[in-house]
Biopython code that builds the backbone (N, CA, C, O; Angstrom):
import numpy as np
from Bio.PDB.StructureBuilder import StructureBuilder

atoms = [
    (1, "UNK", "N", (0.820, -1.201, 0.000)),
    (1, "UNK", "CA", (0.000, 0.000, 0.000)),
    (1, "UNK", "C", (0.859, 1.259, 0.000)),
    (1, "UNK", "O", (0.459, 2.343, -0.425)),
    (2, "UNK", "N", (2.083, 1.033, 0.514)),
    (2, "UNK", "CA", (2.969, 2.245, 0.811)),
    (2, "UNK", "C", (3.393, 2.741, -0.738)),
    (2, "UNK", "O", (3.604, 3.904, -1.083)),
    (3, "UNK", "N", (3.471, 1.287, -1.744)),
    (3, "UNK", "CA", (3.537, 2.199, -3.175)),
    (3, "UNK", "C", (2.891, 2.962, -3.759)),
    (3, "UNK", "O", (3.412, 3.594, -4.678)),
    (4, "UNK", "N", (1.945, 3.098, -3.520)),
    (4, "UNK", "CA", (1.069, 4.160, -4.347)),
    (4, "UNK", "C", (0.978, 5.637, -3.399)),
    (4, "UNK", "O", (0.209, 6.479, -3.863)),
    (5, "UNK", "N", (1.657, 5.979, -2.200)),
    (5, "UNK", "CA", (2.044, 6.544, -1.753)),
    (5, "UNK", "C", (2.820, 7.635, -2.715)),
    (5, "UNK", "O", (2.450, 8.662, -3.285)),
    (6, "UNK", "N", (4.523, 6.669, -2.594)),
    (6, "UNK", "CA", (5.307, 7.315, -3.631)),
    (6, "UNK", "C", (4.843, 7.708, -4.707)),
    (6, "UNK", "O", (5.158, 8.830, -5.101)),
    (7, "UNK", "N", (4.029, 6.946, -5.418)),
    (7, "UNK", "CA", (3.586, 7.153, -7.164)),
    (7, "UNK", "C", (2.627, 8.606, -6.871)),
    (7, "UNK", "O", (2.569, 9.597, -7.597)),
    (8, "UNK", "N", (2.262, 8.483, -6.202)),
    (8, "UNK", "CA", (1.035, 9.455, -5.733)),
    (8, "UNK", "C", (1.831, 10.902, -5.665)),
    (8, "UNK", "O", (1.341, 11.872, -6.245)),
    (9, "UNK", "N", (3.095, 11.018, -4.926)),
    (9, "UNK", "CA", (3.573, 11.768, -3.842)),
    (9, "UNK", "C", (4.694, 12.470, -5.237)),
    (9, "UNK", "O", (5.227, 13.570, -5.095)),
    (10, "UNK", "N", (4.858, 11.772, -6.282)),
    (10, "UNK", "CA", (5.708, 11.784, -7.221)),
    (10, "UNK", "C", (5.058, 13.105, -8.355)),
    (10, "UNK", "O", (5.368, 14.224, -8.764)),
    (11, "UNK", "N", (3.838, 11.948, -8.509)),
    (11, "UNK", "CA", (2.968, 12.428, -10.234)),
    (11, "UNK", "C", (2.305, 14.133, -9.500)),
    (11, "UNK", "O", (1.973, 15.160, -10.091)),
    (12, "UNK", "N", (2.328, 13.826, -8.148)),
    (12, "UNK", "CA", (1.469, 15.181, -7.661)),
    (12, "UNK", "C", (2.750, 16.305, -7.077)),
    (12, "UNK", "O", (2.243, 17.142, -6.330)),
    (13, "UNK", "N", (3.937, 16.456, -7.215)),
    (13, "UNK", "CA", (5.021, 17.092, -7.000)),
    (13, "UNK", "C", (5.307, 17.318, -8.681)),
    (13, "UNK", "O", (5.522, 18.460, -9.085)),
    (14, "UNK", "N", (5.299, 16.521, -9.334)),
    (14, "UNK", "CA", (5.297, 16.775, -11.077)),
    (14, "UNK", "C", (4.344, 17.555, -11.547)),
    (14, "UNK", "O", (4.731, 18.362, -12.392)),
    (15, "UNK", "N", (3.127, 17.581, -11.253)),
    (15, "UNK", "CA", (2.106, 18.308, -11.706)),
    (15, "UNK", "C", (2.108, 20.131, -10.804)),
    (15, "UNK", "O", (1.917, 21.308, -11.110)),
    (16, "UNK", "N", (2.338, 19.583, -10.005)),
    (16, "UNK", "CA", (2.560, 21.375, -9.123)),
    (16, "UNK", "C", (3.647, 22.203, -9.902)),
    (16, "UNK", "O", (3.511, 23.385, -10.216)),
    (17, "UNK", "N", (4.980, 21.253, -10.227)),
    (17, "UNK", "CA", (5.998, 21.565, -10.453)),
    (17, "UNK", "C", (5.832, 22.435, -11.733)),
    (17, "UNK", "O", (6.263, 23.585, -11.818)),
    (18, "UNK", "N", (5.087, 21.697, -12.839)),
    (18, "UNK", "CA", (4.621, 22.181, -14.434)),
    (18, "UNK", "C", (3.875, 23.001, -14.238)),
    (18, "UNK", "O", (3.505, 23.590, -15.254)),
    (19, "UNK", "N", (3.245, 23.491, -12.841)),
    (19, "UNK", "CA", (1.829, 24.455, -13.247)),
    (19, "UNK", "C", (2.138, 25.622, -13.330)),
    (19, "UNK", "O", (2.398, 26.261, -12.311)),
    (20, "UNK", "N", (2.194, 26.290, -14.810)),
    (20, "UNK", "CA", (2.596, 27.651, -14.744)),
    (20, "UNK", "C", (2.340, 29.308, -13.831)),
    (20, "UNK", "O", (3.041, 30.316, -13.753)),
    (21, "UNK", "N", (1.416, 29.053, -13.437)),
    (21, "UNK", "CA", (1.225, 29.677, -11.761)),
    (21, "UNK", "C", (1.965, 30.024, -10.672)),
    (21, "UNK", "O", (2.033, 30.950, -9.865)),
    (22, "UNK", "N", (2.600, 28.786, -10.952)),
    (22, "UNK", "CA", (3.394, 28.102, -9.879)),
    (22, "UNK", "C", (4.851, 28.272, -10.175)),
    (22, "UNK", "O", (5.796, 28.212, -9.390)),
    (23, "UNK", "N", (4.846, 28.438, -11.131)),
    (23, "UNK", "CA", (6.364, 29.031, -12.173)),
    (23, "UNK", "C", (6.515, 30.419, -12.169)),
    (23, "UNK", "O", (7.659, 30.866, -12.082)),
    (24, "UNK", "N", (5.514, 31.222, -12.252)),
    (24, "UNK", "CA", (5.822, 32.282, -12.526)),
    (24, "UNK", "C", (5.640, 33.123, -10.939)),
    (24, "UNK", "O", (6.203, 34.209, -10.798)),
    (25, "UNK", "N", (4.866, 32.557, -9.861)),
    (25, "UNK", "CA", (4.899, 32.527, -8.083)),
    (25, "UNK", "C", (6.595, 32.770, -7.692)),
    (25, "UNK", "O", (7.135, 33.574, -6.931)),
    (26, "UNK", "N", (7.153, 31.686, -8.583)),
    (26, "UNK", "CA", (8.705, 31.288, -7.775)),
    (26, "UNK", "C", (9.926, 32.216, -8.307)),
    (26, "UNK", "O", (10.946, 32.388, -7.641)),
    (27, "UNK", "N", (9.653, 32.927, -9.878)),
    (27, "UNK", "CA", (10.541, 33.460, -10.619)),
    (27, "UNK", "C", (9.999, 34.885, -9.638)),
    (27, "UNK", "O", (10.975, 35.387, -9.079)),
    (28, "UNK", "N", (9.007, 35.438, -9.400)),
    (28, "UNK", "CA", (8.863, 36.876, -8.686)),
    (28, "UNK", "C", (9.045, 36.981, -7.713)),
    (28, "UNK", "O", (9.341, 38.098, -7.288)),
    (29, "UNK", "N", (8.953, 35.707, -6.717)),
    (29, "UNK", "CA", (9.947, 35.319, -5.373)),
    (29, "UNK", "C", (11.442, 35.655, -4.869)),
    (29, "UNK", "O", (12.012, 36.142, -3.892)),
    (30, "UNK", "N", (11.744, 35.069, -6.199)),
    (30, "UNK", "CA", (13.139, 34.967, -6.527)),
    (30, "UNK", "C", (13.530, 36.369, -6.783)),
    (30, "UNK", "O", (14.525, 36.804, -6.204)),
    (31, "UNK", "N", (12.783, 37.206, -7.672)),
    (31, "UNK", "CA", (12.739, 38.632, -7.770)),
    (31, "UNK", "C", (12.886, 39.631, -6.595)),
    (31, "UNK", "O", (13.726, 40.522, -6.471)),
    (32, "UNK", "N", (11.798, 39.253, -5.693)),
    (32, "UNK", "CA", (11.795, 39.948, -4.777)),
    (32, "UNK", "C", (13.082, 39.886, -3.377)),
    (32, "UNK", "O", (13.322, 40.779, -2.564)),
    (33, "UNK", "N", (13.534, 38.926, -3.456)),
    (33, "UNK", "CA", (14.598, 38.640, -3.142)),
    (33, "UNK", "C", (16.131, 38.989, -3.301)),
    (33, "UNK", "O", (17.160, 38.643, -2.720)),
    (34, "UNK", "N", (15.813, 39.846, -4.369)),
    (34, "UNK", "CA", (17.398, 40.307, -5.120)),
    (34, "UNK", "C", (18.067, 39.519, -5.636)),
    (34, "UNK", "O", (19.258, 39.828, -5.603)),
    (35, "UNK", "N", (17.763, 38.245, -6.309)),
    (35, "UNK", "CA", (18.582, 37.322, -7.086)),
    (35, "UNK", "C", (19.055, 37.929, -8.408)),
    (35, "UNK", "O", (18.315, 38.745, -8.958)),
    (36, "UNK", "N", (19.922, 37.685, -8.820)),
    (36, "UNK", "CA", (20.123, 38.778, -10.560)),
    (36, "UNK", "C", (19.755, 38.055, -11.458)),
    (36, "UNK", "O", (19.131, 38.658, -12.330)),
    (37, "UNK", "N", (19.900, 36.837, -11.638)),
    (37, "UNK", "CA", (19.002, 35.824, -11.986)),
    (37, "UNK", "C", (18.128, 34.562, -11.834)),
    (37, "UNK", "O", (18.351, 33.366, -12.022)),
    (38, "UNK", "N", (17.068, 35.254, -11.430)),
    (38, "UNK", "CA", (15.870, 34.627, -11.308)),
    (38, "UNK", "C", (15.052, 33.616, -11.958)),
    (38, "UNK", "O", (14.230, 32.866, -11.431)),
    (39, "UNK", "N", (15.428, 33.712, -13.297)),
    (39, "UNK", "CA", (14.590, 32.790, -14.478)),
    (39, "UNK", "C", (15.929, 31.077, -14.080)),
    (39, "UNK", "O", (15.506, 29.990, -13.685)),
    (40, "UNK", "N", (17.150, 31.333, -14.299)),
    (40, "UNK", "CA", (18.725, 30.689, -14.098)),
    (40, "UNK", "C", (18.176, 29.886, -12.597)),
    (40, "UNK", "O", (17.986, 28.680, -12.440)),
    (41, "UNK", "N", (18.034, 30.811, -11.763)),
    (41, "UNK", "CA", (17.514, 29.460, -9.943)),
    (41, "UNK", "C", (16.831, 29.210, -9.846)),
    (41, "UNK", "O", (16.678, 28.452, -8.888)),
    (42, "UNK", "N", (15.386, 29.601, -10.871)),
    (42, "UNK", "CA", (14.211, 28.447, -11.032)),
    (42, "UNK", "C", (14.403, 27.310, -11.891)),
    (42, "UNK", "O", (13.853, 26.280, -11.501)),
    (43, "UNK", "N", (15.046, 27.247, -12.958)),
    (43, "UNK", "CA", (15.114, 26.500, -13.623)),
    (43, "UNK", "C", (15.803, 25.440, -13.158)),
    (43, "UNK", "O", (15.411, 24.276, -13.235)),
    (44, "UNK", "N", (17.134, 25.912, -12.528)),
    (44, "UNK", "CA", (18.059, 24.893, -11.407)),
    (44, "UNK", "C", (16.819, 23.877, -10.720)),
    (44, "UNK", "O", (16.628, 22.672, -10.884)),
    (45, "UNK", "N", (16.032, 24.940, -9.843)),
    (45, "UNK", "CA", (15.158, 24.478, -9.005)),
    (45, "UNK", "C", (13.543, 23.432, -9.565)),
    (45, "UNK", "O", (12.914, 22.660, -8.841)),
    (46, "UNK", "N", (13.299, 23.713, -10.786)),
    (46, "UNK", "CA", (12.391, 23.205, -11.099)),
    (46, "UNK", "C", (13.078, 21.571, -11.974)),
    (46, "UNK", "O", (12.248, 20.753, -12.372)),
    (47, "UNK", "N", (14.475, 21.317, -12.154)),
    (47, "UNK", "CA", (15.542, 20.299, -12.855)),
    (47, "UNK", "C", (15.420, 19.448, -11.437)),
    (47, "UNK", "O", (15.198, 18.239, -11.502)),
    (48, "UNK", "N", (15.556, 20.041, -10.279)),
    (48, "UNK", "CA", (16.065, 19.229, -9.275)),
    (48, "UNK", "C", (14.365, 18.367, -9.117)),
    (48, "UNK", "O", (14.108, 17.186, -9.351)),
    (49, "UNK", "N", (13.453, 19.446, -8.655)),
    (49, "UNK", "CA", (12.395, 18.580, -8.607)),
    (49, "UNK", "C", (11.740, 18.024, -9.141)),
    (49, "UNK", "O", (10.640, 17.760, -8.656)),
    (50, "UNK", "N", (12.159, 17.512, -10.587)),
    (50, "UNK", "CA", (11.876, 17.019, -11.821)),
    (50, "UNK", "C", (12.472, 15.258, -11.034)),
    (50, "UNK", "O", (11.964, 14.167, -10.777)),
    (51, "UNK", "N", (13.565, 15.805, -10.943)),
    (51, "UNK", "CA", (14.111, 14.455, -10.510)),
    (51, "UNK", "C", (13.962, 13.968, -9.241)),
    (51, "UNK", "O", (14.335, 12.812, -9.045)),
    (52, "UNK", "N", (13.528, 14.556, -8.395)),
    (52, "UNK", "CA", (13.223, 14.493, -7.018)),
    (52, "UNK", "C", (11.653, 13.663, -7.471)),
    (52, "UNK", "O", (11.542, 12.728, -6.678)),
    (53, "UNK", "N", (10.789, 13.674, -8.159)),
    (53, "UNK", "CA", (9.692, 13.158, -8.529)),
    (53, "UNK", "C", (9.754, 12.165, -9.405)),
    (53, "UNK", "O", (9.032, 11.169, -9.464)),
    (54, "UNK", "N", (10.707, 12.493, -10.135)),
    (54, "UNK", "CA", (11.201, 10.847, -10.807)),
    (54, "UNK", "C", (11.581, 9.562, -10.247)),
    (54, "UNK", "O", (11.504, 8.416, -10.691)),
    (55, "UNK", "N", (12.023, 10.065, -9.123)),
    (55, "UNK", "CA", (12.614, 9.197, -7.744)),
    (55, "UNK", "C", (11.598, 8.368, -6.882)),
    (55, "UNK", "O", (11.472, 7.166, -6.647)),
    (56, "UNK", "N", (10.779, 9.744, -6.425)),
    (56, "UNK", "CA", (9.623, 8.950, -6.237)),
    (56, "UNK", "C", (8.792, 8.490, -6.509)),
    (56, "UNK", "O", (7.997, 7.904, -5.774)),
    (57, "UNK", "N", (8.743, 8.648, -7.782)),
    (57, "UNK", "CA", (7.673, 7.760, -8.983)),
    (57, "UNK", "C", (8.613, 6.009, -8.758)),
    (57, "UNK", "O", (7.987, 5.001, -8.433)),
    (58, "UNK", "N", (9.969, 6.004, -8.984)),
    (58, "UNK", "CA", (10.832, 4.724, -9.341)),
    (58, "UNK", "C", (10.609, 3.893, -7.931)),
    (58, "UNK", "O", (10.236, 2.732, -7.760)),
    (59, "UNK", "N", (10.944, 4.831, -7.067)),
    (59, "UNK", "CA", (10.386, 4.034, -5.716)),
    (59, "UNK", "C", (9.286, 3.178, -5.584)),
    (59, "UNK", "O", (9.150, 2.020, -5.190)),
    (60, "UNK", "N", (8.232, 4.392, -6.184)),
    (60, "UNK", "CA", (6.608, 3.406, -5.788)),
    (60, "UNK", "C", (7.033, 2.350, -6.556)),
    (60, "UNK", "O", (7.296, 1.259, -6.048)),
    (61, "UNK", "N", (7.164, 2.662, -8.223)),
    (61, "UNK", "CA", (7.261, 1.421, -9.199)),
    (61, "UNK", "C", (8.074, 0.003, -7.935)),
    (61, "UNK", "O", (7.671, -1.004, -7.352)),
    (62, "UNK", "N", (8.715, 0.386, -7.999)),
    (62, "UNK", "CA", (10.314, -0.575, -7.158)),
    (62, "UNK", "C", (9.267, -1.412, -6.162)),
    (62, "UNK", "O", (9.232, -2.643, -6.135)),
    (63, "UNK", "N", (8.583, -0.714, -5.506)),
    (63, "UNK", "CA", (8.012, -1.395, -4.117)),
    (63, "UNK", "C", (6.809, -2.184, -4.525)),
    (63, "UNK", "O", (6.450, -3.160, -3.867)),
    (64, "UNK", "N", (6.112, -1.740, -5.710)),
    (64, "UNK", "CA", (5.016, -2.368, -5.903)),
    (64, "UNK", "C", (5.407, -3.811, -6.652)),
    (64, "UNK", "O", (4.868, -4.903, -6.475)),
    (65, "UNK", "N", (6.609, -3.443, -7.620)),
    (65, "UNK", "CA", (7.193, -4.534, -8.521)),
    (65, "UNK", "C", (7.466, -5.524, -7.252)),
    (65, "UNK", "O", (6.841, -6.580, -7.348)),
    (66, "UNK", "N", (8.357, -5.385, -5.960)),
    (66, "UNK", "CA", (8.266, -6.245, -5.137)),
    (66, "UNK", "C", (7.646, -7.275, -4.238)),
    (66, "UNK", "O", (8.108, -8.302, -3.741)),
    (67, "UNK", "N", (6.045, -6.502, -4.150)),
    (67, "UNK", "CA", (5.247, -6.948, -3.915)),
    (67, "UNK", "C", (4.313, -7.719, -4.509)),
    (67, "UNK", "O", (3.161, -7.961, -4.151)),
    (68, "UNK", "N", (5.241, -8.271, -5.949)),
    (68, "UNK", "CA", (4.302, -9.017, -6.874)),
    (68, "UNK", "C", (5.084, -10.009, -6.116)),
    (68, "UNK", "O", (4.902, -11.212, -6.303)),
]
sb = StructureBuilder()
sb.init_structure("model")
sb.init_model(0)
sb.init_chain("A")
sb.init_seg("    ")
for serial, (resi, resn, name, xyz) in enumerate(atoms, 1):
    if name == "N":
        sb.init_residue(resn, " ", resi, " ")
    sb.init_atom(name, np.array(xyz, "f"), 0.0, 1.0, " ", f" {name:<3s}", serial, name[0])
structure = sb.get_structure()
């Protein structure tokens, strides 16, 4: 049961991640902050949690494949 957790915890960190809302929230953040480039540490930041959700997508897969 704990796999669909991850898969869950993954596809729904992927979908926040893409929502342009949510992109353009973090680049005026970043703005307001005094970063000089802002568009450059979201993109860093939106690469990492790309893979940070890929991870936990492979996990669920991993745990459920085990439980066959």
């Amino acid at each position: 049961m704990g796999n669909w957790f991850w898969i869950i915890l993954g596809l729904l960190l992927l979908a926040v991640n893409t929502f342009p809302p949510y992109r353009r929230w973090v680049i005026e953040r970043l703005r307001k902050k005094g970063f000089k480039e802002p568009e450059q540490l979201a993109a860093k930041r939106w690469k990492t949690l790309n893979i940070l959700a890929a991870v936990y997508i492979l996990v669920g897969f991993a745990l459920w494949y085990s439980e066959l």
